[in-house]
N, CA, C and O atoms as CSV, one atom per row, in Angstrom:
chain,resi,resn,atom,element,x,y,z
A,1,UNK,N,N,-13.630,64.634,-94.758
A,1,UNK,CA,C,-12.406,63.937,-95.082
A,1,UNK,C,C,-11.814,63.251,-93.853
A,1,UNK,O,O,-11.580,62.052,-93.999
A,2,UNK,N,N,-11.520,63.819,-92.621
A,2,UNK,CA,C,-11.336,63.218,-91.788
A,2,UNK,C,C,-11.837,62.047,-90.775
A,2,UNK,O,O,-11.229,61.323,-89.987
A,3,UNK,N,N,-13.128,62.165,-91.112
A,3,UNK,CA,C,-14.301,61.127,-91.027
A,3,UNK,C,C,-13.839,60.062,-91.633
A,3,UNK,O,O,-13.417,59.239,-90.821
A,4,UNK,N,N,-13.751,59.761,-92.664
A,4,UNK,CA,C,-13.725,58.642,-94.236
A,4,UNK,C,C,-12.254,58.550,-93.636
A,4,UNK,O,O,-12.069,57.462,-93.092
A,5,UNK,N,N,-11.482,59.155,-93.605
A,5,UNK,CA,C,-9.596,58.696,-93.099
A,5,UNK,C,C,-10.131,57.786,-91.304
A,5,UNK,O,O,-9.937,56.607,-91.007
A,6,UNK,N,N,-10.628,58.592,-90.674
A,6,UNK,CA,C,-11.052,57.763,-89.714
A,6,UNK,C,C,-11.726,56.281,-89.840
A,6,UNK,O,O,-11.212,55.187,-89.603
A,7,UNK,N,N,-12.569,56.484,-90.126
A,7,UNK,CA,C,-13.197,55.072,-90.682
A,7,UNK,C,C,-12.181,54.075,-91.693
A,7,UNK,O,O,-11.884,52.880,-91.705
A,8,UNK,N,N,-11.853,55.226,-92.481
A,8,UNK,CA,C,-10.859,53.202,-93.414
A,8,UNK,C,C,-9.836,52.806,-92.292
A,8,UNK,O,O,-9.752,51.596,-92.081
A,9,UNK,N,N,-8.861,53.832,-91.361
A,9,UNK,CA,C,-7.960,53.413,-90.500
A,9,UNK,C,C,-8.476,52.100,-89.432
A,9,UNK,O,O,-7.959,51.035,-89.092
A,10,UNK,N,N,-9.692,52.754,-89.136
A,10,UNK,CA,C,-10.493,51.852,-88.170
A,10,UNK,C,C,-10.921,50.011,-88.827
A,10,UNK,O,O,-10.915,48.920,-88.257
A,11,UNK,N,N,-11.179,50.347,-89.947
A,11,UNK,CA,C,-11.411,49.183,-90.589
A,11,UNK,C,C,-10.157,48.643,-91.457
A,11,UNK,O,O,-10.293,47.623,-92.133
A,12,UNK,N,N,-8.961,49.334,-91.423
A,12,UNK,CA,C,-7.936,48.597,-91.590
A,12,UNK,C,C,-7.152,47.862,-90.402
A,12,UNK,O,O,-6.229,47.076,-90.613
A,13,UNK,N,N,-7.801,48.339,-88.641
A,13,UNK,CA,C,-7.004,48.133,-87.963
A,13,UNK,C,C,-7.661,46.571,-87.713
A,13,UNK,O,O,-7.153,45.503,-87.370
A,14,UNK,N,N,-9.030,46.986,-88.058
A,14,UNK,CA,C,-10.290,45.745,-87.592
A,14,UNK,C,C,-9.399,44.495,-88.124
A,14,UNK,O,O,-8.821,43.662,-87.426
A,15,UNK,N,N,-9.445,44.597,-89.836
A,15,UNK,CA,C,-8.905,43.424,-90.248
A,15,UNK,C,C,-7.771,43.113,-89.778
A,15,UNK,O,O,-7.817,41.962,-89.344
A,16,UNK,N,N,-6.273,43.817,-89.591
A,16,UNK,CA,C,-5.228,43.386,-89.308
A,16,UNK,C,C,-5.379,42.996,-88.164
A,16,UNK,O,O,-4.256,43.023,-87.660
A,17,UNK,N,N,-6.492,42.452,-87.040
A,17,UNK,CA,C,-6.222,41.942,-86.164
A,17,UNK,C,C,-7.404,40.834,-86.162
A,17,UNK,O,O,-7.825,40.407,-85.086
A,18,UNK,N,N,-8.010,40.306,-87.598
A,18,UNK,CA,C,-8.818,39.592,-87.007
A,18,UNK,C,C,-7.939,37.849,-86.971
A,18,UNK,O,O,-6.755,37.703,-86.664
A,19,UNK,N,N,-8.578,37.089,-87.235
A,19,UNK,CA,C,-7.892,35.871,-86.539
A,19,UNK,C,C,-7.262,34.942,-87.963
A,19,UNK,O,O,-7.819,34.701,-89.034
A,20,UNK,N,N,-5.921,34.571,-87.476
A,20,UNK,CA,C,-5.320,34.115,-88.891
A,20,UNK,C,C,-6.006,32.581,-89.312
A,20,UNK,O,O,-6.413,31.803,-88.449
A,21,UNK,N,N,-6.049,32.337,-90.554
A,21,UNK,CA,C,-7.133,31.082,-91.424
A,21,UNK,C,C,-5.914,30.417,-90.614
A,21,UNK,O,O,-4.816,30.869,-90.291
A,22,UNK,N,N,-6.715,28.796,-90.351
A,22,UNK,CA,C,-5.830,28.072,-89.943
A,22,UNK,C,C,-5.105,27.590,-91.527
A,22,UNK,O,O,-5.382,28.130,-92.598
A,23,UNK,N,N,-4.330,26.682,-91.377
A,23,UNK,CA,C,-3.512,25.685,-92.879
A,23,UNK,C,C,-4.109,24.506,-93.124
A,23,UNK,O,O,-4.477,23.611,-92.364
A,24,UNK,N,N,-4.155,24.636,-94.346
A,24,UNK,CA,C,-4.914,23.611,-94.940
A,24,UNK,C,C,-4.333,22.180,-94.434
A,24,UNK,O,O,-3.252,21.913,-93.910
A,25,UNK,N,N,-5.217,21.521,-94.708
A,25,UNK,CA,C,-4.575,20.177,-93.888
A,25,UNK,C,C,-4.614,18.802,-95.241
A,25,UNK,O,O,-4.354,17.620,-95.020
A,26,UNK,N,N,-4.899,19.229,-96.220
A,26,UNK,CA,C,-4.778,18.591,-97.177
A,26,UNK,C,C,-3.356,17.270,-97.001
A,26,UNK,O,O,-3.458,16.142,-97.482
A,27,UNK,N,N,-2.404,17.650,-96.398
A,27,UNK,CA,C,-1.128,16.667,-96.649
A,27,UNK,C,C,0.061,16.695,-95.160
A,27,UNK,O,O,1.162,17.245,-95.144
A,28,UNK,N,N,-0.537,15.996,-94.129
A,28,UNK,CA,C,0.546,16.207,-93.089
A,28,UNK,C,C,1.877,16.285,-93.467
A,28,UNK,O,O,2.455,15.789,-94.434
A,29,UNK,N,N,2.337,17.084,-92.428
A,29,UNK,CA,C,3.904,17.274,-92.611
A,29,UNK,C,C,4.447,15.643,-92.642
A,29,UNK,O,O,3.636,14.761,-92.360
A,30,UNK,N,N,6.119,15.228,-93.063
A,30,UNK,CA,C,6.572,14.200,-92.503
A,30,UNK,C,C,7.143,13.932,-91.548
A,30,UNK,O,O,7.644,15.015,-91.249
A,31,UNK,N,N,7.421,13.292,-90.876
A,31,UNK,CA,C,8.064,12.829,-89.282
A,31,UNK,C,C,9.240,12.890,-89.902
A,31,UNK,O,O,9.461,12.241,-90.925
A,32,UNK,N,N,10.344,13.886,-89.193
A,32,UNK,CA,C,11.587,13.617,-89.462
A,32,UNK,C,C,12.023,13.428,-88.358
A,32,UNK,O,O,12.867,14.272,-88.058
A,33,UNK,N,N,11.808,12.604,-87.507
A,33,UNK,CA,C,12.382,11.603,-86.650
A,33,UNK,C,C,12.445,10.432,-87.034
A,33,UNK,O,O,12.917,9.620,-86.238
A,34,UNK,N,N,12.115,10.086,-88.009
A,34,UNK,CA,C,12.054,8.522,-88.756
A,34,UNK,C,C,13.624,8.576,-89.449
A,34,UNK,O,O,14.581,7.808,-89.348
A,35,UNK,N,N,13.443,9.714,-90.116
A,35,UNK,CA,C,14.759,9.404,-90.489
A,35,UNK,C,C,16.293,8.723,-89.621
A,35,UNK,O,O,16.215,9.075,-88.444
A,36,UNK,N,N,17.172,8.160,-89.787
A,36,UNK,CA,C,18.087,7.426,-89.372
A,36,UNK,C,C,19.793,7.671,-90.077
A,36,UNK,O,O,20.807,6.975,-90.031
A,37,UNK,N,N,19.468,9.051,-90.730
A,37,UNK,CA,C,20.527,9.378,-91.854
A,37,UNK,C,C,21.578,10.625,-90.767
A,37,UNK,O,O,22.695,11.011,-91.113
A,38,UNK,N,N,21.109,10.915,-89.898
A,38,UNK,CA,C,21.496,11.835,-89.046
A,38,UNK,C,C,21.976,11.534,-87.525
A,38,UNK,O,O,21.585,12.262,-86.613
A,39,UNK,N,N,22.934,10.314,-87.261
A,39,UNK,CA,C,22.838,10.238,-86.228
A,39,UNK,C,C,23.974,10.386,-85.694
A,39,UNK,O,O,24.250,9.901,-84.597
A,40,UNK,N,N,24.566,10.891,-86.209
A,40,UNK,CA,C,26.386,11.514,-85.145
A,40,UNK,C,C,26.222,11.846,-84.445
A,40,UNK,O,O,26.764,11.251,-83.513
A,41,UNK,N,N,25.316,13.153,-84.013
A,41,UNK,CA,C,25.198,14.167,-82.679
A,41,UNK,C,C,24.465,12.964,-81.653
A,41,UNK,O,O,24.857,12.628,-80.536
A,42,UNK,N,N,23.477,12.528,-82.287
A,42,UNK,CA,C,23.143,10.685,-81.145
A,42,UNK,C,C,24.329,10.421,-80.393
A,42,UNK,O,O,24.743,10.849,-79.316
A,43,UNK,N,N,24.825,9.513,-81.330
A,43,UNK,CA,C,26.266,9.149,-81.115
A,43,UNK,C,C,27.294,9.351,-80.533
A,43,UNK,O,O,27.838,8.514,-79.812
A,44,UNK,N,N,27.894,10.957,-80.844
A,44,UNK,CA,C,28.485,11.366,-80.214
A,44,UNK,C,C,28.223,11.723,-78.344
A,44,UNK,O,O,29.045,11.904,-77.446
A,45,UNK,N,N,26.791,11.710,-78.343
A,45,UNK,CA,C,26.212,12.094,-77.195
A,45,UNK,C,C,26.492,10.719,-76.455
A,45,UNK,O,O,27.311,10.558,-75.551
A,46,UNK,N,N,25.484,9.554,-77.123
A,46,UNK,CA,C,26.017,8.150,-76.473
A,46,UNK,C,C,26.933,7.795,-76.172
A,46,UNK,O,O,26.931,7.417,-75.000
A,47,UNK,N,N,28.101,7.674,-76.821
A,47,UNK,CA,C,29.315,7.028,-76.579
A,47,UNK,C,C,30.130,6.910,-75.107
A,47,UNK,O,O,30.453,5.833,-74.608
A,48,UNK,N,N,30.373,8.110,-74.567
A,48,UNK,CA,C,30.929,8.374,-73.302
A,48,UNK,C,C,29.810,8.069,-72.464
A,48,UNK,O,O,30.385,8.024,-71.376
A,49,UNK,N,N,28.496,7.807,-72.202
A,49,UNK,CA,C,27.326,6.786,-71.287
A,49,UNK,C,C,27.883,5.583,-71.666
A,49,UNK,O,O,28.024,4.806,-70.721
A,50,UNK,N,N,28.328,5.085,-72.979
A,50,UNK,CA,C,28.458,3.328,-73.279
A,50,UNK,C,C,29.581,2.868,-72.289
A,50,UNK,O,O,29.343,2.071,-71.381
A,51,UNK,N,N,30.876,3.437,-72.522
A,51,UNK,CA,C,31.657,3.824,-72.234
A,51,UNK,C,C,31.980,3.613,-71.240
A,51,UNK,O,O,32.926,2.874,-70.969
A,52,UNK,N,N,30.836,4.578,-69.924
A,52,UNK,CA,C,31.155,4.312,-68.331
A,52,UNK,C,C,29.965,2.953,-68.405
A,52,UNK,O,O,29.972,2.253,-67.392
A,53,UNK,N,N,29.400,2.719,-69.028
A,53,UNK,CA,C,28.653,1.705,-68.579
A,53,UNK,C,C,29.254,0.600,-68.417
A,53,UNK,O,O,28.976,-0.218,-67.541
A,54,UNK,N,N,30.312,0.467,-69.429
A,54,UNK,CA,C,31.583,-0.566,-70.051
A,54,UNK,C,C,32.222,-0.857,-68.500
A,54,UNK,O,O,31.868,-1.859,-67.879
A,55,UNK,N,N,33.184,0.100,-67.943
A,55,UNK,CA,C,33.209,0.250,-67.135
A,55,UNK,C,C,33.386,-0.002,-65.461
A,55,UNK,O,O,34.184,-0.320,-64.579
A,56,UNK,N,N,31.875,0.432,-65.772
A,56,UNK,CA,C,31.111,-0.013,-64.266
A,56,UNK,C,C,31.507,-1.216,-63.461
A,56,UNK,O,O,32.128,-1.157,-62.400
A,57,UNK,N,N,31.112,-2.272,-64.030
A,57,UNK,CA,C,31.525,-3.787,-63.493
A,57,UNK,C,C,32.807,-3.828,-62.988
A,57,UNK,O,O,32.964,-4.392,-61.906
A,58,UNK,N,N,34.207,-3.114,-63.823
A,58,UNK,CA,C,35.433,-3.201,-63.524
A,58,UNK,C,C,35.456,-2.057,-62.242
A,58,UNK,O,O,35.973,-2.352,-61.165
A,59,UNK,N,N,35.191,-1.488,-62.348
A,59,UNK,CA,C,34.833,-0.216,-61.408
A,59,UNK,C,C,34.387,-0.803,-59.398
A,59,UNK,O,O,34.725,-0.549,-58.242
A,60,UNK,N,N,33.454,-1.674,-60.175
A,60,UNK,CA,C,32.911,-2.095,-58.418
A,60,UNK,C,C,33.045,-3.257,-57.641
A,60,UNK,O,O,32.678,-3.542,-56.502
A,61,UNK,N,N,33.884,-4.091,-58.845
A,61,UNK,CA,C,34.839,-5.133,-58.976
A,61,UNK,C,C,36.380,-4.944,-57.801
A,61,UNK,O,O,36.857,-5.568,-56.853
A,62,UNK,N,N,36.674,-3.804,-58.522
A,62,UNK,CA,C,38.051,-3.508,-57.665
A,62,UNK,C,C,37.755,-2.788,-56.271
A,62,UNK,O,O,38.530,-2.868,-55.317
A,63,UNK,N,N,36.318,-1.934,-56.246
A,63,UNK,CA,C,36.258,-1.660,-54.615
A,63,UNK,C,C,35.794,-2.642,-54.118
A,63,UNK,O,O,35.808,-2.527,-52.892
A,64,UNK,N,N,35.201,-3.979,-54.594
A,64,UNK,CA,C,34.992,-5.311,-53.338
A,64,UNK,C,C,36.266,-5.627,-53.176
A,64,UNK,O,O,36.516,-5.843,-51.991
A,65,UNK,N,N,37.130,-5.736,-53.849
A,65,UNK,CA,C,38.661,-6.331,-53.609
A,65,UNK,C,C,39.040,-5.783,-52.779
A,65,UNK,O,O,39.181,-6.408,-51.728
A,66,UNK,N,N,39.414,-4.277,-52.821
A,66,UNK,CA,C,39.846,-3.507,-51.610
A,66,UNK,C,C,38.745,-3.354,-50.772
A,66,UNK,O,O,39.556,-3.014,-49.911
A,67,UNK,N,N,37.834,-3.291,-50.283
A,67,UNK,CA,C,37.276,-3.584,-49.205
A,67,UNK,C,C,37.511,-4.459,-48.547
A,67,UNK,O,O,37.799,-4.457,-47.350
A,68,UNK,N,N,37.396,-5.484,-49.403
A,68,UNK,CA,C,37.850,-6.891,-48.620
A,68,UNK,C,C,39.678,-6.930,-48.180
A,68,UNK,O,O,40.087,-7.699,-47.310
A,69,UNK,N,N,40.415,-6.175,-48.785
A,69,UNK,CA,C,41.452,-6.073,-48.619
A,69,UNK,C,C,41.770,-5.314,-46.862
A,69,UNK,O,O,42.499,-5.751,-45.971
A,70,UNK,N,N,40.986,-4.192,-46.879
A,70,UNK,CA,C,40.949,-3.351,-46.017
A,70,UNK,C,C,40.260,-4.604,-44.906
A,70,UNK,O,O,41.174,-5.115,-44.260
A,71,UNK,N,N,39.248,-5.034,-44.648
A,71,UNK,CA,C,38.650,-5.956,-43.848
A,71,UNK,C,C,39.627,-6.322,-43.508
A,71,UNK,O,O,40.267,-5.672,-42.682
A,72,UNK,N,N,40.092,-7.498,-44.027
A,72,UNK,CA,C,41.313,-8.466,-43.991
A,72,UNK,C,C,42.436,-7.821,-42.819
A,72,UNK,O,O,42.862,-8.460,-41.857
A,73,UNK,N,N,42.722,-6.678,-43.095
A,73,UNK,CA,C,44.043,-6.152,-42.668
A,73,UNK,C,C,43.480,-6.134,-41.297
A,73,UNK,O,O,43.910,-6.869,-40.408
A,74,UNK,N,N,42.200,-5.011,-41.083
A,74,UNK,CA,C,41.599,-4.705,-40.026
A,74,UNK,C,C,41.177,-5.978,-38.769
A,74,UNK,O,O,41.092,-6.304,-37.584
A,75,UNK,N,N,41.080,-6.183,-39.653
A,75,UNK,CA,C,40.416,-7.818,-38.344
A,75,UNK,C,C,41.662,-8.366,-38.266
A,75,UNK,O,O,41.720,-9.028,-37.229
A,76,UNK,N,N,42.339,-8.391,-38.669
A,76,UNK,CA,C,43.925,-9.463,-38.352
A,76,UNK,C,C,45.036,-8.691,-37.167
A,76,UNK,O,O,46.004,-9.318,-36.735
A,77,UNK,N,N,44.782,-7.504,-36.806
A,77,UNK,CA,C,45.073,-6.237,-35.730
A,77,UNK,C,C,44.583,-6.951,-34.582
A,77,UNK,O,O,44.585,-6.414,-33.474
Protein backbone atom coordinates (compact mmCIF):
# COMPACT_ATOMS: atom_id res chain seq x y z
CA UNK A 1 0.00 0.00 0.00
CA UNK A 2 2.55 2.36 0.65
CA UNK A 3 4.39 1.59 -2.47
CA UNK A 4 1.15 2.30 -4.89
CA UNK A 5 0.51 5.75 -2.44
CA UNK A 6 4.17 6.38 -3.27
CA UNK A 7 4.08 5.96 -6.82
CA UNK A 8 0.58 7.80 -7.70
CA UNK A 9 2.06 10.87 -5.40
CA UNK A 10 5.17 10.67 -7.53
CA UNK A 11 3.26 10.64 -10.72
CA UNK A 12 0.92 13.22 -9.59
CA UNK A 13 3.83 15.45 -8.73
CA UNK A 14 5.44 14.47 -12.35
CA UNK A 15 2.38 15.88 -14.09
CA UNK A 16 1.74 18.98 -11.99
CA UNK A 17 4.97 20.16 -13.05
CA UNK A 18 5.19 19.25 -16.53
CA UNK A 19 5.13 22.20 -19.02
CA UNK A 20 1.89 24.29 -19.61
CA UNK A 21 0.22 23.75 -23.59
CA UNK A 22 0.95 26.95 -25.08
CA UNK A 23 -2.74 28.99 -26.44
CA UNK A 24 -4.11 28.39 -29.32
CA UNK A 25 -3.39 30.95 -31.75
CA UNK A 26 -6.36 30.54 -33.85
CA UNK A 27 -7.42 34.53 -33.41
CA UNK A 28 -4.86 37.30 -32.18
CA UNK A 29 -5.76 39.37 -29.43
CA UNK A 30 -6.84 43.14 -30.55
CA UNK A 31 -4.55 46.16 -30.23
CA UNK A 32 -6.12 48.28 -27.76
CA UNK A 33 -3.94 51.00 -28.42
CA UNK A 34 -5.82 51.75 -31.58
CA UNK A 35 -8.48 52.67 -29.79
CA UNK A 36 -8.87 56.66 -29.44
CA UNK A 37 -12.07 56.51 -27.06
CA UNK A 38 -9.83 56.84 -23.94
CA UNK A 39 -7.85 59.73 -23.97
CA UNK A 40 -8.27 62.04 -20.83
CA UNK A 41 -5.46 60.53 -18.75
CA UNK A 42 -3.32 61.49 -22.39
CA UNK A 43 -4.61 64.70 -22.01
CA UNK A 44 -4.63 65.43 -18.83
CA UNK A 45 -0.93 64.38 -18.79
CA UNK A 46 -0.30 66.71 -22.00
CA UNK A 47 -1.78 69.77 -21.22
CA UNK A 48 0.60 71.37 -18.58
CA UNK A 49 3.86 70.28 -21.36
CA UNK A 50 1.48 72.38 -24.04
CA UNK A 51 1.14 74.86 -21.73
CA UNK A 52 4.92 75.58 -20.78
CA UNK A 53 5.64 75.09 -24.30
CA UNK A 54 3.04 78.05 -24.94
CA UNK A 55 5.06 79.83 -22.81
CA UNK A 56 8.52 79.41 -23.53
CA UNK A 57 8.95 82.12 -26.27
CA UNK A 58 7.35 84.70 -23.74
CA UNK A 59 9.61 83.32 -21.15
CA UNK A 60 13.07 83.99 -23.09
CA UNK A 61 11.69 86.95 -24.70
CA UNK A 62 11.62 88.89 -21.40
CA UNK A 63 15.19 87.58 -20.18
CA UNK A 64 16.76 89.14 -23.60
CA UNK A 65 14.99 92.37 -22.57
CA UNK A 66 16.42 92.36 -19.20
CA UNK A 67 19.66 91.33 -20.11
CA UNK A 68 19.86 93.83 -22.42
CA UNK A 69 18.42 96.06 -19.85
CA UNK A 70 21.08 95.06 -17.33
CA UNK A 71 23.92 95.58 -20.24
CA UNK A 72 22.63 98.93 -20.94
CA UNK A 73 22.80 100.13 -17.32
CA UNK A 74 26.25 98.42 -16.86
CA UNK A 75 28.17 99.88 -19.71
CA UNK A 76 26.68 103.43 -19.22
CA UNK A 77 28.71 103.39 -15.41
Amino acid sequence: MPRTLLIALLLTTLAACSKPQPPEKERPPEPQAAVETHTELRDAIQAPIDKAKAVEDTVLDAAEQQKAEIDAQTSGQ
